[in-house]
N, C-alpha and C positions, 0 to 999 in steps of 0.2 A: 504494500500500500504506500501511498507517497505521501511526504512527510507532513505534508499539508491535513492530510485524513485523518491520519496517526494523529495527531495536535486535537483537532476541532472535532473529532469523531463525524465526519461527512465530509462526502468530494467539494473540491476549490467548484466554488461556481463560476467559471469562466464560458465564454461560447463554445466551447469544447465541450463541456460534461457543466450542462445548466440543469442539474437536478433541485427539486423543492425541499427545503430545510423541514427536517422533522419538529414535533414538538420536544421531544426530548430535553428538561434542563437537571442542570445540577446548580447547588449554591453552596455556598460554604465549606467546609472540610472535603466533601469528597469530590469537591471538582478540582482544588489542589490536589488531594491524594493521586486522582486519576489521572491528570496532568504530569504532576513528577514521574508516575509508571511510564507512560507513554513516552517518555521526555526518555526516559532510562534503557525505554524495548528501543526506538530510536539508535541511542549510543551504541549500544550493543551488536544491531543489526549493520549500522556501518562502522563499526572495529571489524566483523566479520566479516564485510568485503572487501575493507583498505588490507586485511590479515590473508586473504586471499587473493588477490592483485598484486601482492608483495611477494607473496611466496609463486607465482606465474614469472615475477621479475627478475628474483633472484637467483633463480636457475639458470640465467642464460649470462646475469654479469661477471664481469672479471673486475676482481679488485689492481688493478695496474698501481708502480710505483716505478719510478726509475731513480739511478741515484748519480751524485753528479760524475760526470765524467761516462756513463752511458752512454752507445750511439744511437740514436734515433733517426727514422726515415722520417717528412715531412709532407703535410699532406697538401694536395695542387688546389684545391677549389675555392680559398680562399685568395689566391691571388690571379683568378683568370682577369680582373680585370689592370692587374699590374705588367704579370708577363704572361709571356705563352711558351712554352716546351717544346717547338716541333709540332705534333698532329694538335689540331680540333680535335673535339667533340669526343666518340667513343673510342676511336683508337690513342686517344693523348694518354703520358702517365699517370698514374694516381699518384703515386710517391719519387720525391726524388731521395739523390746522394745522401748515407745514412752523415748527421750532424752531431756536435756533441755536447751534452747538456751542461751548460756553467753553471749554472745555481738554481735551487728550486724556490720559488717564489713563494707559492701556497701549496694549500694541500690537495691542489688539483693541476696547478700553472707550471709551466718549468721555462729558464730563460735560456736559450738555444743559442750556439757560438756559430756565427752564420758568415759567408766570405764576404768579401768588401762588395763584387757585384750587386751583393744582396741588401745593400746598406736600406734601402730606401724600404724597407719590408720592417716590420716593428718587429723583435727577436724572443717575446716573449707569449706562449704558445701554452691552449690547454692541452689538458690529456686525450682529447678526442681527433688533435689534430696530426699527434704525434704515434708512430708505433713503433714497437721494439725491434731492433738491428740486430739479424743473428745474422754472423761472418760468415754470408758467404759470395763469392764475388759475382756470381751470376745474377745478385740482385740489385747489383749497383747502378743505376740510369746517370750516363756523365749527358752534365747541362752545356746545352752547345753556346757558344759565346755568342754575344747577342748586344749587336751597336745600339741603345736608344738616344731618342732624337729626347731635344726639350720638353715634349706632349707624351713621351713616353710611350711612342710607339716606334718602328721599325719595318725595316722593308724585307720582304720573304725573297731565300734565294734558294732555286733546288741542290741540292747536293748531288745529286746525279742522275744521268738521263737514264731511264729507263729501257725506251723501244726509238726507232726512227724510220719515217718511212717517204721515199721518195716517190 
């Protein structure tokens, strides 16, 4: 029942559920008594689904912590509108060059030692942007050097021809 019913004992009359109010009253003692139950079945009823929402949640998180001097891979989508990696869209990477962690900030934030290219990028990163660097070399993506202009954009050149046809 919603928590409106629960309360006043009858549905919210809104244009949705426009039912006629009973006679029913209570006065004194037992309309508080009834009240505080109600107020209580309430509580109870949603402890029982924020206790069950939580326990649906906590099954799938990872508690993450790194510590300083960790390397970390960094994640692209917060700067598509700074730089670009190479591909657009689906084939572009998700993570670059694994970084390494200067100091931890908070208990979720960590400040990232990032190369001078990168000055123009704030170097201080949550946990959801960063994830954890296992060595190994196959997963290192090198950022190709990249002229920008004062608007902070740049001109595409291909790296090499493909096919050619006369």
């Amino acid at each position: 029942m919603a928590p409106y019913e629960a309360l006043y004992g009858r549905p919210c009359r809104t244009l949705v559920c426009w039912n006629e109010v009973g006679k029913g009253k209570l006065l004194g003692p037992e309309l508080v008594q009834q009240t505080e139950n109600t107020v209580k079945l309430i509580r109870e009823n949603l402890k029982t689904a924020r206790d069950r929402q939580k326990s649906y949640v906590d099954k799938r998180r990872r508690d993450l912590e790194f510590e300083v001097g960790d390397q970390v891979f960094l994640l692209l989508f917060p700067w598509k509108g700074l730089l670009r990696f190479g591909r657009k869209g689906k084939l572009s990477p998700c993570y670059i060059k694994p970084y390494e962690i200067m100091e931890r900030v908070g208990p979720t934030v960590y400040k990232v030692k990032l190369p001078l290219e990168l000055t123009r990028i704030h170097n201080v990163f949550h946990l959801s942007i960063v994830r954890k660097y296992i060595s190994d070399p196959t997963h290192m993506l090198v950022e190709q050097p990249i002229q920008l202009k004062e608007n902070l954009s740049y001109e595409e050149e291909p790296v090499h021809i493909l096919d050619k046809k006369e």
